[in-house]
C-alpha distance (Angstrom), angle and dihedral (degrees) to the residues before:
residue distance angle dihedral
X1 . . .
X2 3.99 . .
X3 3.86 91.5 .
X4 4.50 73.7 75.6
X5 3.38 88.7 45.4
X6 3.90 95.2 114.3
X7 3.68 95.3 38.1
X8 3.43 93.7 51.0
X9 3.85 98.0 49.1
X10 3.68 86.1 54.5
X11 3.92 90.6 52.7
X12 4.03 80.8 48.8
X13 3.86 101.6 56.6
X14 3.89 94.3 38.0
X15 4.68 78.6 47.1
X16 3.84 81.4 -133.8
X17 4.09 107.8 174.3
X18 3.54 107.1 -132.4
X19 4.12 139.5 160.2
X20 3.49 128.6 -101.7
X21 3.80 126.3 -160.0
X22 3.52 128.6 -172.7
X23 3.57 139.4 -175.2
X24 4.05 104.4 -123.6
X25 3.89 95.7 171.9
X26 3.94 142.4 15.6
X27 4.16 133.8 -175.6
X28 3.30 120.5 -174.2
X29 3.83 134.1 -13.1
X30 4.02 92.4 -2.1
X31 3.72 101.6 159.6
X32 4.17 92.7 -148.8
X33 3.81 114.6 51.6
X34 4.32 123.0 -134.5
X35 4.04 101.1 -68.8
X36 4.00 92.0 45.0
X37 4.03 103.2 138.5
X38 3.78 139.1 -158.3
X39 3.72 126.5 176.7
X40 3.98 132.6 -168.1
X41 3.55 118.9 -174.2
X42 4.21 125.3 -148.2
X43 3.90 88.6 -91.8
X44 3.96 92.9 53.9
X45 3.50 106.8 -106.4
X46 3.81 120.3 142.7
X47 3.71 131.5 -152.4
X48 3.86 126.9 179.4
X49 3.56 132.1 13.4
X50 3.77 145.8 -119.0
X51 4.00 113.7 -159.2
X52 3.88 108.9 1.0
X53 3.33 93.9 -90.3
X54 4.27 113.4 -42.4
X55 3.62 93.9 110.2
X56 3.11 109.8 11.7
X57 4.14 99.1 112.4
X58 3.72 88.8 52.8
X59 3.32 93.9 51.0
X60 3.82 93.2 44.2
X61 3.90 79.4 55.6
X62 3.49 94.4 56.0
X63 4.10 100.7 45.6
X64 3.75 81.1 58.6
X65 4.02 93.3 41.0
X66 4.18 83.7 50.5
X67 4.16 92.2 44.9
X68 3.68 89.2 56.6
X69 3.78 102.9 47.6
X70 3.61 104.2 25.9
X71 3.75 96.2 -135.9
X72 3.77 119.5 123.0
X73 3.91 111.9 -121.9
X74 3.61 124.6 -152.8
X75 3.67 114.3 -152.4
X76 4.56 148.1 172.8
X77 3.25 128.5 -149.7
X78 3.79 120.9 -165.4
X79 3.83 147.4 -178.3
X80 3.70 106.2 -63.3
X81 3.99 102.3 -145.4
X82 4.06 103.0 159.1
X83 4.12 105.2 35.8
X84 4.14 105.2 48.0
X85 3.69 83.0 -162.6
X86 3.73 100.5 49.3
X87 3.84 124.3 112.8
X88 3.92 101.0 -100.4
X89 4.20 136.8 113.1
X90 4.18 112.8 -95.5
X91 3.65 91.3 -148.7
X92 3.40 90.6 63.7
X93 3.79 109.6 -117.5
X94 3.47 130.8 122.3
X95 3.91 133.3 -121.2
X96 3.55 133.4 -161.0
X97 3.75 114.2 -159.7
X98 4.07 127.2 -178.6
X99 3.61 117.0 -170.5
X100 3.53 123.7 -166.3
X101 4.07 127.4 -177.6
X102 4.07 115.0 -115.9
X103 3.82 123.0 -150.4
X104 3.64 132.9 173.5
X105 4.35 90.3 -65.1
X106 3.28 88.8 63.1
X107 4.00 104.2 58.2
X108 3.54 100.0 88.0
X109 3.30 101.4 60.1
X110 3.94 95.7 41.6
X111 3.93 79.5 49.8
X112 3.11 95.4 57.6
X113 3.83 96.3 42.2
X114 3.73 83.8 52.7
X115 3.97 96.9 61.0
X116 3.84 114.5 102.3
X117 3.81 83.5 -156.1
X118 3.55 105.5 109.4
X119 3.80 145.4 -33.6
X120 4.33 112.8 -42.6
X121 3.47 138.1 159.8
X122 3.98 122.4 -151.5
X123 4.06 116.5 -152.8
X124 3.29 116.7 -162.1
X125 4.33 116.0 -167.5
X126 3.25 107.6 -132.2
X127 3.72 99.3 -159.4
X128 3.96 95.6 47.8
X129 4.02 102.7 19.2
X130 4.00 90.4 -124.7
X131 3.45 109.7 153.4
X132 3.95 129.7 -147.4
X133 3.99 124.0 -166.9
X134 3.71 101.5 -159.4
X135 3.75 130.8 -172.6
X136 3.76 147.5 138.7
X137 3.93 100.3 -45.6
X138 3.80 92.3 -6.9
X139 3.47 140.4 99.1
X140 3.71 117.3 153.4
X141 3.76 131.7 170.5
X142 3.89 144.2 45.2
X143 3.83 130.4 -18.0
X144 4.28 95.1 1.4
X145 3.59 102.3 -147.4
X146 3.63 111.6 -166.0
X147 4.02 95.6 -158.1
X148 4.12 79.9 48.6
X149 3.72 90.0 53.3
X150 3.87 95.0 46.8
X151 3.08 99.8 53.5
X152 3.92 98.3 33.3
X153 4.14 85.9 63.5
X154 3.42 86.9 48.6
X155 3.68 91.8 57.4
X156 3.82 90.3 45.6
X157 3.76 94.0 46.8
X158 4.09 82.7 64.1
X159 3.79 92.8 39.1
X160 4.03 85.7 -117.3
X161 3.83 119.1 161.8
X162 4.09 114.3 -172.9
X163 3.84 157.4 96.6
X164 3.99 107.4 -59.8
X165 4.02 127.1 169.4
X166 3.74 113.7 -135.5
X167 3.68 130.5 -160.5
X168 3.84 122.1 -6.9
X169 3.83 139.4 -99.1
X170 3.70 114.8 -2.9
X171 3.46 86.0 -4.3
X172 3.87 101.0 61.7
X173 3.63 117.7 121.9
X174 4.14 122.6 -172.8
X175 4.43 98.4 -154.4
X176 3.59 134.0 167.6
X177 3.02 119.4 -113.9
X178 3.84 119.0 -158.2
X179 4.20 118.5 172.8
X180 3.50 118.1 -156.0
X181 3.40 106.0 -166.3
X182 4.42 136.7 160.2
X183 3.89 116.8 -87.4
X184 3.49 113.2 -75.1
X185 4.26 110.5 -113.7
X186 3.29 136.6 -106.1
X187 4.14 117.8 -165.9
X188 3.73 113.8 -159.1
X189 4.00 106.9 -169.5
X190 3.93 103.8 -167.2
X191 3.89 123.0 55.6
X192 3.68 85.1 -142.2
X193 4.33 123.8 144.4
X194 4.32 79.7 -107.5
X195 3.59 83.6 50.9
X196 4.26 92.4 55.1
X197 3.55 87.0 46.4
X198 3.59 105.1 54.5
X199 4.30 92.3 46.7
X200 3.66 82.7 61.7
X201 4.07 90.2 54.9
X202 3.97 95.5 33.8
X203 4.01 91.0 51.1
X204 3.82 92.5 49.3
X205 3.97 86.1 39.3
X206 3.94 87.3 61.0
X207 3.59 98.4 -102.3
X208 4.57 129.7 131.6
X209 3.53 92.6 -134.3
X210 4.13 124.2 -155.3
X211 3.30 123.0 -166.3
X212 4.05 114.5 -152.4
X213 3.67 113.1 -163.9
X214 4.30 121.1 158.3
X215 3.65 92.1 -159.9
X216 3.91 114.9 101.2
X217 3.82 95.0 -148.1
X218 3.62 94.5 47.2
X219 3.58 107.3 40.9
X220 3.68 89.2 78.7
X221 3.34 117.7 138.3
X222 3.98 98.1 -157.9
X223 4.27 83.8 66.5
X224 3.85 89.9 51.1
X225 3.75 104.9 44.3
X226 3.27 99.3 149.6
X227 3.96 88.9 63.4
X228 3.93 117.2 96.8
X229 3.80 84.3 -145.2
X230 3.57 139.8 3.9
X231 3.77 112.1 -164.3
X232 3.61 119.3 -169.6
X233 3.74 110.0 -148.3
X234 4.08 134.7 108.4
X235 3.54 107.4 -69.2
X236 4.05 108.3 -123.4
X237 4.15 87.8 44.0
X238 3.86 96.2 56.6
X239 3.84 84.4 45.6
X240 3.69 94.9 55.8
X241 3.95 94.2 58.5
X242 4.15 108.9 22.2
X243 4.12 108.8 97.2
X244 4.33 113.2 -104.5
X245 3.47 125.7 175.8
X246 3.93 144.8 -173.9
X247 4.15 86.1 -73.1
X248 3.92 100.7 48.0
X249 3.67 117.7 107.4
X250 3.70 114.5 -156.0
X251 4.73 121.5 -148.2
X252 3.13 122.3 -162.3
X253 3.78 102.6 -162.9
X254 4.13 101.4 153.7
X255 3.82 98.3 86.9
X256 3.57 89.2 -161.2
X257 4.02 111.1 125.0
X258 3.94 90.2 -142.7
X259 3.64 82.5 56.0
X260 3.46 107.7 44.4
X261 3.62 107.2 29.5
X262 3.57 83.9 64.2
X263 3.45 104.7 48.0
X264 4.11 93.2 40.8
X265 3.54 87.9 60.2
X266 3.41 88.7 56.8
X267 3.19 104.7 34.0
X268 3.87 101.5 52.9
X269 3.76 96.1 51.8
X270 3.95 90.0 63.1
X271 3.60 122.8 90.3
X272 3.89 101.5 -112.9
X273 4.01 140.4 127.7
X274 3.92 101.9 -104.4
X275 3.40 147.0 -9.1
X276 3.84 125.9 -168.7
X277 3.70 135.5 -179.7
X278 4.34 115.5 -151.5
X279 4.10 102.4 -145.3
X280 4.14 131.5 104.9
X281 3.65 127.2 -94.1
X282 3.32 99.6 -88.8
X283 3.91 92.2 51.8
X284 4.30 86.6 48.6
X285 3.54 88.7 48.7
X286 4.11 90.8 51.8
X287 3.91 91.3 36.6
X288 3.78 91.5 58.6
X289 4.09 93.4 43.0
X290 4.29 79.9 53.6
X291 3.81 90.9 48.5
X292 3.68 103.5 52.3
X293 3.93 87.8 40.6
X294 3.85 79.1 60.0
X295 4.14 92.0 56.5
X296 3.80 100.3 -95.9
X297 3.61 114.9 142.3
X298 4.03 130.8 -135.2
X299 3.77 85.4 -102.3
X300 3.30 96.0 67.4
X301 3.50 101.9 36.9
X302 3.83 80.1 65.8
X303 3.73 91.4 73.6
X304 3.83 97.7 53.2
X305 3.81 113.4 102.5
X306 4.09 95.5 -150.1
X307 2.89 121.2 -164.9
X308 3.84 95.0 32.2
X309 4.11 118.0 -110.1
X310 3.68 141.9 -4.6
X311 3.36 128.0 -46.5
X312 3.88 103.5 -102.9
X313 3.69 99.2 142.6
X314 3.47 96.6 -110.0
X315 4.20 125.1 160.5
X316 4.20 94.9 176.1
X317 3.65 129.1 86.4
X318 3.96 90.0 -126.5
X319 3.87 90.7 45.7
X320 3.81 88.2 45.3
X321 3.72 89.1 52.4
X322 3.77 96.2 50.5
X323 4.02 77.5 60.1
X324 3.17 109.2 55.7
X325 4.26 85.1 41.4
X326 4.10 92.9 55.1
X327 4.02 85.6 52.5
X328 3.51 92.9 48.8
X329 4.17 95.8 48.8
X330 3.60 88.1 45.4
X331 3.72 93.6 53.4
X332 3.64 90.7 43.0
X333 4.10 99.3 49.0
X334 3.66 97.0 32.1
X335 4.12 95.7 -108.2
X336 3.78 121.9 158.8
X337 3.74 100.9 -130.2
X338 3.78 85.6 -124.9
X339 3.84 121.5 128.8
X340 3.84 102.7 -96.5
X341 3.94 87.7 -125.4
X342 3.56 93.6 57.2
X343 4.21 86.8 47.1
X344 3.95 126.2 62.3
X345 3.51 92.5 -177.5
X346 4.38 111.5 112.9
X347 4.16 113.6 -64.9
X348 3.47 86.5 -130.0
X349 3.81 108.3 50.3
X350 4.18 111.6 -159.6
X351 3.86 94.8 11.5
X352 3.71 98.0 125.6
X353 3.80 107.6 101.5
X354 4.12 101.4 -150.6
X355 3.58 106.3 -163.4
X356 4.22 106.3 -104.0
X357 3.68 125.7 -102.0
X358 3.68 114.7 -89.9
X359 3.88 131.1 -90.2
X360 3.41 131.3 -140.3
């Protein structure tokens, strides 16, 4: 939704009605992800968009369909196999879509949503079309639910957007819950030409990337532009004190054992998404001999990624750095790292949305 951001804060300061549509759950080969948004406002004009073009007509229908009647509408749209001209997704996914209308009550917590300031979550009710901006110390917006906002932080804690059930009997609610939280990090340890390479990949991947490097005339930022940050301090001491959580992935690119003995010791005790270490067989074979000399346990071991990356065949820095990116995606979505021809499983492993358990 903040890619509308402008457009919407226009529609805001002019308190132009308009409806907003939002993609609350995909299966299969959905071409938007949960979060995509569209907006129509009460004159007809659209903004944003939900699947490249399948269904976006009949969803343009439906914003207007919403802006007339008020009532939020909850809605799927499918693979369209026997009508070629029927509303429906030719790659075979599904999407489910609620729109909801948004007048001048509404504004604060879209506002809110819309501020890159710090972590949020946005809960829309999918029953009523209240919405909720929720965050640490704030909850702003219609019908405040306190078993919404529980378990909406929770969900933004995580960095979880989806379809939960809250509370039981007459006091089940179905919401929306959409996090909006920072970039996850990447930490590059190693000002090395691998190490400019991969910032380029991890930034368009998504990621803040740092690069660590102890060496005064590497740790330059002007040879690592593409870095957010290049910190020049010894690797397993900046470790100890910078903030990681479950989404940080962790490179080990100096292949130096004073380096990375260090900063693997370190590194694979905290509770992050991967950590890989750039060096040849032999060196992964030594590294590990230097790690459990240095009291970690087989257990651990088992979550280093050594040597870094997948094994493309690549010799260059950039093609190296395309490696070490595929093994980190499929690590992070659940692929096999198997060429999809070879693999009949779905193309896009872990995209079904079930709706959560519910909460008390």
């Amino acid at each position: 939704m903040r890619e509308l951001g402008a457009h919407l804060l226009r529609w805001h300061a002019a308190n132009t009605t308009y409806a907003l549509a939002t993609v609350v759950a995909v299966s299969g080969s959905a071409p938007r992800p949960a979060g995509a948004t569209m907006a129509v406002d009460e004159f007809g004009n659209a903004r944003g968009s939900l699947s490249g073009g399948c269904v976006e007509g009949a969803v343009y229908e439906l914003c207007r369909e919403v802006l007339g009647t008020a009532r939020p509408v909850r809605r799927r749209f499918g693979y369209s196999a026997d009508d070629a001209f029927a509303v429906g997704l030719t790659c075979g996914g599904e999407l489910e879509v609620f729109v909801h209308r948004i007048t001048a009550q509404h504004h604060p917590a879209i506002e809110a949503a819309l501020d890159p300031g710090g972590p949020l979550a946005l809960v829309r009710d999918l029953d009523s079309g209240a919405l909720v901006a929720v965050g640490p110390g704030i909850a702003a917006g219609s019908r405040v639910d306190p078993a919404v906002v529980r378990r909406a932080r929770a969900m933004l804690e995580a960095g979880m957007t989806g379809v939960c059930v809250v509370g039981c009997a007459d006091r089940e609610r179905t919401v929306f819950v959409e996090s909006f939280v920072p970039p996850p990090r990447m930490i590059v340890f190693g000002a090395t030409d691998f190490a400019t390479a991969l910032c380029r990949v991890g930034r368009m991947l998504g990621y803040r990337v740092t690069v660590c490097e102890p060496r005064p005339a590497f740790a330059d930022p002007a040879r690592i532009p593409e870095a957010d940050e290049v910190v020049r301090e010894w690797p397993d001491r900046y470790l100890r004190h910078t903030p990681v959580d479950a989404r940080t992935v962790i490179c080990v690119l100096t292949h130096d054992p004073k380096f990375d003995i260090p900063v693997l010791a370190e590194a694979l005790r905290l509770p992050v998404a991967y950590v890989g270490a750039l060096g040849s067989r032999r060196s992964d074979r030594d590294r590990r001999r230097g790690l459990r000399a240095a009291g970690l346990s087989d257990h651990e071991l088992r979550h280093l990624h050594s040597p870094i990356g997948l094994e493309l065949g690549g010799q260059t820095p950039e093609e190296t750095a395309v490696s070490i990116a595929a093994e980190i995606v499929a690590i992070r979505r659940g692929g096999s790292s198997r060429p999809l021809s070879a693999t009949d499983r779905p193309i896009h492993p872990g995209s079904e949305l079930p709706v959560a358990e519910s909460s008390a």
